[in-house]
C-alpha positions in Angstrom: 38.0 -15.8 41.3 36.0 -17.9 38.6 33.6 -15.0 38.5 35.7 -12.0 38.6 37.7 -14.2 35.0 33.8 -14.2 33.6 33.1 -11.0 34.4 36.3 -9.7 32.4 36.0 -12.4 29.5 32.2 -11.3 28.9 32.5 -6.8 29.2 34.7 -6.7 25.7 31.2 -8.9 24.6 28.8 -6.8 26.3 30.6 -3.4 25.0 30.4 -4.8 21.6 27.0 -5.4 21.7 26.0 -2.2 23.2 27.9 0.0 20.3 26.3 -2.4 17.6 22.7 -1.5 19.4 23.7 2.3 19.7 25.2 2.4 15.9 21.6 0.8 14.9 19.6 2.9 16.7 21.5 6.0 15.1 21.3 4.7 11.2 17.5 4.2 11.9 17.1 8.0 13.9 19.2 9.3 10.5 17.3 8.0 7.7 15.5 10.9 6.9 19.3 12.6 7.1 20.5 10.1 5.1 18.0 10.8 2.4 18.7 14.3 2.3 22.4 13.9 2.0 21.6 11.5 -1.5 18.9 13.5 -2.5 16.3 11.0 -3.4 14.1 8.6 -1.9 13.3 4.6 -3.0 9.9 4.1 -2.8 7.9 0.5 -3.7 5.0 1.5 -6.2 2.8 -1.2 -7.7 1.8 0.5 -10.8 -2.0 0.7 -10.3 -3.5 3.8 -11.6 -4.5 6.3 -10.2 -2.6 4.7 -7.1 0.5 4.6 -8.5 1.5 4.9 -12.5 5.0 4.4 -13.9 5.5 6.7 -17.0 7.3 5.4 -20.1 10.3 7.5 -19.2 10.3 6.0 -15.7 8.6 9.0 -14.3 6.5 7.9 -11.0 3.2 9.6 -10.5 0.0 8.3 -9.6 -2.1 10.1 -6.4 0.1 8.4 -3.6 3.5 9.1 -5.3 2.2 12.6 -5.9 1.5 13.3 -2.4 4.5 11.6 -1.2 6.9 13.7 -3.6 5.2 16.6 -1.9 5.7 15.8 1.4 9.5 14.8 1.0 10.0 17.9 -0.6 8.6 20.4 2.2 11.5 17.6 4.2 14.6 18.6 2.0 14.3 15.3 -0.4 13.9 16.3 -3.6 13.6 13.0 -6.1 11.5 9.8 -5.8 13.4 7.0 -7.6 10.4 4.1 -8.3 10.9 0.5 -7.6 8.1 -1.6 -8.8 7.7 -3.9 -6.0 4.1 -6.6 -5.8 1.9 -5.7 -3.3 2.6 -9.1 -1.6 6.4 -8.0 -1.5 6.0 -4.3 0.1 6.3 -5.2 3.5 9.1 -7.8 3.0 11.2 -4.9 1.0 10.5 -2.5 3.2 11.9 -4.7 6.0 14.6 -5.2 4.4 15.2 -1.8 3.5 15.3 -2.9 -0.2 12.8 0.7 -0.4 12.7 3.3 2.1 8.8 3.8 1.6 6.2 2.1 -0.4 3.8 4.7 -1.8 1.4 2.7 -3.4 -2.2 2.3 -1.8 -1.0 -0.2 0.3 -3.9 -0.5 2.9 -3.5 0.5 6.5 -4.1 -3.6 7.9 -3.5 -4.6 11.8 -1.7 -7.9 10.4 0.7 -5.5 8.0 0.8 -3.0 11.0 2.4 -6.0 13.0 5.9 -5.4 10.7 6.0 -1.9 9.9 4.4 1.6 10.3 2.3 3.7 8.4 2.1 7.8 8.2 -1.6 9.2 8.5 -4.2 8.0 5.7 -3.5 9.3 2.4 -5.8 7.8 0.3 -9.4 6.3 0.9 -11.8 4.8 -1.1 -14.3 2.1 -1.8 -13.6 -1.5 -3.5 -14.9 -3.1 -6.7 -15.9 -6.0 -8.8 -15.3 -6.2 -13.3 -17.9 -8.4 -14.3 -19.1 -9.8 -17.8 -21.9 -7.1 -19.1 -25.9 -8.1 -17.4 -23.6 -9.3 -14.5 -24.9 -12.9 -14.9 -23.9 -14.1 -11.8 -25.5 -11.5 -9.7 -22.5 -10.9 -7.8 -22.3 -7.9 -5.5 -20.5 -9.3 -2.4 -17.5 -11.2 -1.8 -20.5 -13.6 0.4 -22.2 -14.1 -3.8 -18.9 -15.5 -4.7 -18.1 -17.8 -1.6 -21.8 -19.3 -1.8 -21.4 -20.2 -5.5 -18.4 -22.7 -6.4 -19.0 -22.1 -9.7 -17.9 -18.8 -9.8 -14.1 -17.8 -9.7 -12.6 -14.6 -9.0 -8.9 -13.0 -9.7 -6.8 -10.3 -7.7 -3.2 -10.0 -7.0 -1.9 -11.8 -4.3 -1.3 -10.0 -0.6 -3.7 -7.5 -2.0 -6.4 -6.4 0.7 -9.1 -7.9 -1.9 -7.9 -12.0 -1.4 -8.1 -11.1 2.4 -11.3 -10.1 2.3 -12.5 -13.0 -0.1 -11.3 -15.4 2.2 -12.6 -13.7 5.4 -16.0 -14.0 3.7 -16.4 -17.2 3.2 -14.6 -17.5 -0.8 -12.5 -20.5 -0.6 -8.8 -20.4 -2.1 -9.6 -22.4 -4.9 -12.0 -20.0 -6.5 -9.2 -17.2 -6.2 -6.8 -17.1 -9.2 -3.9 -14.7 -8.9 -3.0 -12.1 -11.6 0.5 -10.9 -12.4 -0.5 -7.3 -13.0 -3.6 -5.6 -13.0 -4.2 -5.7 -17.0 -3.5 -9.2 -17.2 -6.3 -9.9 -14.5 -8.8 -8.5 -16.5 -7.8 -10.1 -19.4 -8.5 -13.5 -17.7 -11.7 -12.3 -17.1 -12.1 -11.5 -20.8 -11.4 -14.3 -21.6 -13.8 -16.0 -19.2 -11.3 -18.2 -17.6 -12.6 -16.2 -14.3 -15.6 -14.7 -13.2 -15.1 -11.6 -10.8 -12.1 -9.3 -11.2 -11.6 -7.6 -7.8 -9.5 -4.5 -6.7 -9.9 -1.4 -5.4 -12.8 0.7 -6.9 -10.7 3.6 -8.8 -8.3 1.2 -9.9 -10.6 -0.7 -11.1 -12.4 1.6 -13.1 -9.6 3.4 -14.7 -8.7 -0.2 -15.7 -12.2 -0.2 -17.5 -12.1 3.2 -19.1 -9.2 2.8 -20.6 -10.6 -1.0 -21.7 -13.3 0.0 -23.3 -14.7 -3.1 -23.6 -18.4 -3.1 -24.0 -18.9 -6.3 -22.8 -17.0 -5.6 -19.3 -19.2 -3.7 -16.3 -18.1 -2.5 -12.9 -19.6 -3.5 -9.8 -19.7 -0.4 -7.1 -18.9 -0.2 -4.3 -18.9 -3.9 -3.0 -21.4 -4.3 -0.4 -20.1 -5.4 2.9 -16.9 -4.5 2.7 -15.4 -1.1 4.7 -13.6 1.7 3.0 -9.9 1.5 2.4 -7.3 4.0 3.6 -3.7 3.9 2.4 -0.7 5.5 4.1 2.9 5.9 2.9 4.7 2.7 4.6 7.8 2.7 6.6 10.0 0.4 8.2 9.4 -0.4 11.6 12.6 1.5 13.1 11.7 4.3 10.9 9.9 6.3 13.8 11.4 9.5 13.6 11.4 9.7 9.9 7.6 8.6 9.9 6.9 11.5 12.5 8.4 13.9 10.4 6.2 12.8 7.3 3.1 13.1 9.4 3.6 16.2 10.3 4.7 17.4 6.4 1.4 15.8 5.0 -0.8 17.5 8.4 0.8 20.9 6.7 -0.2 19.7 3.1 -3.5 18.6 4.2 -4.3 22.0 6.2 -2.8 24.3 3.0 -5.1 22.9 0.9 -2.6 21.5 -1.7 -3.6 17.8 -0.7 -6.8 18.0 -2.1 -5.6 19.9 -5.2 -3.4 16.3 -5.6 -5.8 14.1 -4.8 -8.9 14.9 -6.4 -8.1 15.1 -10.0 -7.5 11.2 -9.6 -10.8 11.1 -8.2 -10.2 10.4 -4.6 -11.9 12.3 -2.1 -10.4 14.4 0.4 -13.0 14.6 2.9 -13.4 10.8 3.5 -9.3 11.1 3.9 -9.7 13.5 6.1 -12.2 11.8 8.1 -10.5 8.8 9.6 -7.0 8.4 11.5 -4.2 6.2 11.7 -5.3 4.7 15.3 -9.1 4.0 13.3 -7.0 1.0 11.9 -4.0 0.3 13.5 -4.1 1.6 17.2 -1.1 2.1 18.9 0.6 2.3 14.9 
């Protein structure tokens, strides 16, 4: 009797439960719907040319917005509206659908791949160092920093660059973080640092547009693998994410990808020559 007065207190519970699973389920299967209905998309950027670049108007462009508006487009989504969002604080909006991409260079990473999904690489390229002119520290690697504790370095925190400092061998206390790209090399201007370290196109459109004489790029940075960017999705976001890949295979194989990509100086063939599964299996 006991049980059969359980069994009927908990089925209202279980019911519940099941039709807040099932009504999940559905909002995540319809994001892509739900994005076509509004007519836009949020997507995280960063502001790092020729990653990402927010115009003065508010205009998002940049190589991995580019690609993305593309792609959306050939999906019935028309409009990007940007959300500049720290690199650090991608994943967390994204999980918390503050965005519903970031398109931004943010590097296909196992640990990142452990709370949300990537499409296909859309971006790859090698990393740098900004040094003082003469380079009088003789720094190449991220192992020259770590085996001098003289020598301090800046990048922006959760970027790929502090992981791989860290990983070889440069201890946190040599790693000062900048707000903004700009602002890092102005610390090392100033010489309140000694290595400023992003990716290698970032870096040097950061350079060129410098023009400081005294300022010299380090590149590529020995020892360290070439990066590969995707457009990054929530975690629930499956279908949606399948329906990108297969927009950006169509971009990729119409040749319009490369006519994106390669005024900003990326290659297409070294995009084209790695996977999702070469950094994240399973993804």
């Amino acid at each position: 009797m006991l049980k059969n007065k359980f069994s009927k207190a908990i089925a209202p519970i279980m019911l519940g439960v099941m039709a807040l699973t099932i009504s999940s389920g559905s909002v995540f299967a319809d994001t892509l719907e739900k994005l076509r209905k509004q007519g836009y998309a949020t997507v995280a950027v960063a502001n790092e040319p020729p990653y990402s670049d927010i115009k003065g108007d508010g205009y998002v462009s940049g190589a991995a917005p580019d690609v993305a508006r593309a792609v959306m487009k050939k999906l019935g989504v028309p409009e990007l509206k940007a959300k500049v969002v720290s690199y650090g604080s991608m994943i967390p909006a994204l999980m918390a659908r503050r965005v519903d991409m970031a398109t931004s260079g943010l590097y296909i990473k196992p640990k990142r791949c452990e709370s949300i999904i990537y499409s296909e690489p859309d971006l790859c390229g090698a990393e740098a160092f900004a040094v003082a002119k003469g380079n009088p520290f003789n720094i190449k690697t991220y192992e020259d920093i770590g085996k001098n504790p003289k020598v301090t370095m800046t990048t922006c925190a959760g970027c790929a660059e502090e992981a791989y400092a860290l990983e070889r061998g440069v201890s946190p206390d040599q790693i000062k973080v900048f707000t903004d790209p700009p602002s890092g090399i102005k610390m090392l201007q100033q010489g309140r640092v000694n290595v400023f370290a992003l990716s290698g196109l970032g870096t040097k459109n950061l350079l060129e547009k410098m023009n400081d004489p005294n300022l010299e790029l380090v590149m590529p940075v020995t020892g360290v693998p070439m990066g590969c960017a995707g457009a990054a999705f929530n975690s629930e976001d499956t279908a949606f994410r399948a329906a990108y890949d297969k927009a950006l295979k169509e971009l990729k194989e119409s040749g319009e990808f490369a006519k994106i990509i390669e005024p900003y100086g990326f290659s297409t063939a070294a995009t084209l020559s790695v996977k999702r599964d070469d950094f994240c299996p399973g993804n």
